[in-house]
C-alpha positions in Angstrom: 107.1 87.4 99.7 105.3 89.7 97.7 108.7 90.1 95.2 109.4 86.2 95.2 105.4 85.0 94.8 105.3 86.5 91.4 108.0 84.9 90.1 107.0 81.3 91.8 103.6 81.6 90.4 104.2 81.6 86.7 108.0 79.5 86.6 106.1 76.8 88.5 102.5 77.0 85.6 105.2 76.7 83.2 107.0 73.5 85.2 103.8 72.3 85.7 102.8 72.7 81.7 106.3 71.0 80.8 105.7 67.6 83.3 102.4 67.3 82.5 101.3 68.8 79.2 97.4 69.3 80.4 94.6 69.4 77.8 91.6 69.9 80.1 90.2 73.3 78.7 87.0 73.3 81.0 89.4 73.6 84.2 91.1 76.5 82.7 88.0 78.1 81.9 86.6 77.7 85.3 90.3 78.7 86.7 89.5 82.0 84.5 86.4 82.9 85.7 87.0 82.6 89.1 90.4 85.0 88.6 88.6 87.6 86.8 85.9 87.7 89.4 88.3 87.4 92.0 90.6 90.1 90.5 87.6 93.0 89.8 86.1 92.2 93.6 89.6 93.2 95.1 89.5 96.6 93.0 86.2 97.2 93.5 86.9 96.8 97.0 90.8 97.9 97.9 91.5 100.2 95.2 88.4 102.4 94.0 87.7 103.6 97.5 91.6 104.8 98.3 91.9 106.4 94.5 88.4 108.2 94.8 89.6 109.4 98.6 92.6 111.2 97.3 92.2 113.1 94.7 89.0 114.6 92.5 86.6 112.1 91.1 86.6 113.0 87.5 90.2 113.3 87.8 90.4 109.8 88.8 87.8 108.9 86.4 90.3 109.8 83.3 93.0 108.0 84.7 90.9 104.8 84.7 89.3 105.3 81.5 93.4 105.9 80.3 93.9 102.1 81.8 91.3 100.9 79.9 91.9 102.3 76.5 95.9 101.7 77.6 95.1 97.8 78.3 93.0 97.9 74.6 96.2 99.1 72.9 98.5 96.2 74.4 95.8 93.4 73.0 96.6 94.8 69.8 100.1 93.4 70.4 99.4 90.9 72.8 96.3 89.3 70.8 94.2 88.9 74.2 96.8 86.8 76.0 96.2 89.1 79.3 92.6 87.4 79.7 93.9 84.1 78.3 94.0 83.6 74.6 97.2 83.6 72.7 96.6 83.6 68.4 100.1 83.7 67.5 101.1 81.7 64.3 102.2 78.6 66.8 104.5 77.4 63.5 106.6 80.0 63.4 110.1 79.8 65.6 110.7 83.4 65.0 110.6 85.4 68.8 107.2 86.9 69.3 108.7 90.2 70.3 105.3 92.1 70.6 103.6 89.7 72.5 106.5 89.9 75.1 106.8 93.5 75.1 103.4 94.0 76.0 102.9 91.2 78.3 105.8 92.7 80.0 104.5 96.4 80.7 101.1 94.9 81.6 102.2 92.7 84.2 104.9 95.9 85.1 101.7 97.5 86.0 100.3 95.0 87.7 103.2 95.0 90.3 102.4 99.3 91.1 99.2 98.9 93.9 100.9 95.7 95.4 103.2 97.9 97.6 100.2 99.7 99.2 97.4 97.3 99.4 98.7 93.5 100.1 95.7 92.0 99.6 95.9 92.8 95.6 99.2 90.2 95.5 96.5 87.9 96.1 94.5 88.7 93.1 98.0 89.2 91.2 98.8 85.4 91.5 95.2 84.2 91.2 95.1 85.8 88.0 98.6 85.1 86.8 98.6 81.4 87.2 96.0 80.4 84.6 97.9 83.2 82.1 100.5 81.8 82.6 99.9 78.1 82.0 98.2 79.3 78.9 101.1 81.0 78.0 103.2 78.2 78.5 101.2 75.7 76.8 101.3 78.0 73.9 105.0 78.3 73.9 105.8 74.4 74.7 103.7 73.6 71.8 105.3 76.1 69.2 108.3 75.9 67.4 109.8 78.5 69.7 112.9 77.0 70.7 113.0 75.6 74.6 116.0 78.1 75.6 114.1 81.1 74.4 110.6 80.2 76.3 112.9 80.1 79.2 114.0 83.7 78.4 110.2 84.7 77.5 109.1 83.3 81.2 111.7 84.2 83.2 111.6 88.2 82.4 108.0 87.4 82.4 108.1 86.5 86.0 110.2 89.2 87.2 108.0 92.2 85.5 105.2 92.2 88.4 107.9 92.3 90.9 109.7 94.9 89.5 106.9 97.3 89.0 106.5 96.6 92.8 109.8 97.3 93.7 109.3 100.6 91.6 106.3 101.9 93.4 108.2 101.2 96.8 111.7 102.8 96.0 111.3 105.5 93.4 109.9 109.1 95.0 108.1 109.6 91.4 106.1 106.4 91.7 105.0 107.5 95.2 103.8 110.9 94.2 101.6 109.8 91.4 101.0 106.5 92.9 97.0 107.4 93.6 97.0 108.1 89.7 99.1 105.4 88.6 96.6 103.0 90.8 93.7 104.6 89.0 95.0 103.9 85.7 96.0 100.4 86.7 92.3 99.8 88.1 91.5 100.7 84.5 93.7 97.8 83.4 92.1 95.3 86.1 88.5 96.3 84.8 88.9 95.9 81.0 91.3 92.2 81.9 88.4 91.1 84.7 85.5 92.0 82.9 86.6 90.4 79.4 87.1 87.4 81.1 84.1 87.0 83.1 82.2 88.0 79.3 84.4 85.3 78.0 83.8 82.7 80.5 80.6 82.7 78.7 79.4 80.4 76.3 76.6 82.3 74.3 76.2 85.1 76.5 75.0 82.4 79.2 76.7 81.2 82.1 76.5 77.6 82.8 76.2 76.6 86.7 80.0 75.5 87.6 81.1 78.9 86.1 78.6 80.9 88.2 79.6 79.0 91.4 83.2 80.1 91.1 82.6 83.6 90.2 80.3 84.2 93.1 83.1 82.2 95.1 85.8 84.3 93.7 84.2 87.4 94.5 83.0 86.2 98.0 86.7 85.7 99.1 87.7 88.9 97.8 85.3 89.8 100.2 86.5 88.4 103.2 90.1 89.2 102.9 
């Protein structure tokens, strides 16, 4: 399940976009707020306390600061669609190669902590499935041809899976694996964080989105 869930979660947002072509931003935006909150609770609590038990602290620290400053450089490429905003020219037809490339390692190293610590597939999908829908509303509504959105989603899909399916099989993935976690907590915290900032309108957070940031980080919680 955690290989197949992946892929389900963002071929079926993209299904979903192409039957019903939804326009309700204010659901998305809530869907957003309670993913990021939902994804940061679930490092705070599953992956901070088993990188900072096995190996030195500041050592861990750089490897997290590394994720963030690595996540930072993909936006240049990606324009922000990790947290939900896509700014590509939606008039051109022409492949948008960056965007794909870096959407592609990021959700490569989302797949890494899923083989140790289940619980973080959860936070995976939560956070995948308003991505993306966004991501397929943007590419439904360009003049990207149809055959070549299929292309774009499907490798899409396969990426977090894969990087799972790394960290299981290859020895090098398991030796560095508390140091590969590290850096992708780095990568959750600049994703979560610029969401829940987001999620904002003028720095102020309006009651529904507060309920389902609190809700998203009690479950985290519980699980």
């Amino acid at each position: 399940m955690k290989y197949l869930l992946p892929i389900l979660a963002v071929l079926t947002s993209f299904v979903f976009v192409f039957f019903t072509k939804p326009k309700n931003k204010e659901v998305f935006k809530l869907l957003l707020a309670f993913s990021g909150a939902f994804l940061l609770a679930l490092t705070v609590f599953e992956l901070f306390p088993e990188v900072y038990g096995h190996a030195a602290p500041k050592t861990v620290g750089v490897f997290i600061m590394l994720g963030i400053l690595l996540q930072i450089f993909l936006e240049f490429f990606s324009k922000g669609a990790e947290h939900g905003h896509v700014h590509i020219d939606a008039d051109k037809s022409d492949f948008p190669w960056m965007l794909f490339i870096s959407l592609c390692l990021h959700s490569l190293l989302e797949g890494l902590p899923i083989e140790n610590h289940g619980t973080m597939l959860y936070g995976i999908l939560i956070h995948k499935v308003p991505i993306a829908i966004i991501l397929s509303i943007f590419l439904l509504g360009s003049k990207i041809k149809l055959q070549s959105a299929l292309y774009f989603i499907v490798l899409f899909s396969l990426m977090t899976p894969l990087g799972t399916y790394f960290a299981a099989n290859f020895e090098i993935f398991r030796k560095y694996s508390v140091f590969l976690n590290a850096l992708v907590i780095g990568v959750f915290l600049h994703i979560s964080t610029v969401i829940l900032f987001e999620s904002s309108e003028a720095h102020k957070f309006n009651l529904h989105k507060l309920v389902v940031i609190m809700l998203g980080i009690g479950i985290a919680y519980l699980l």
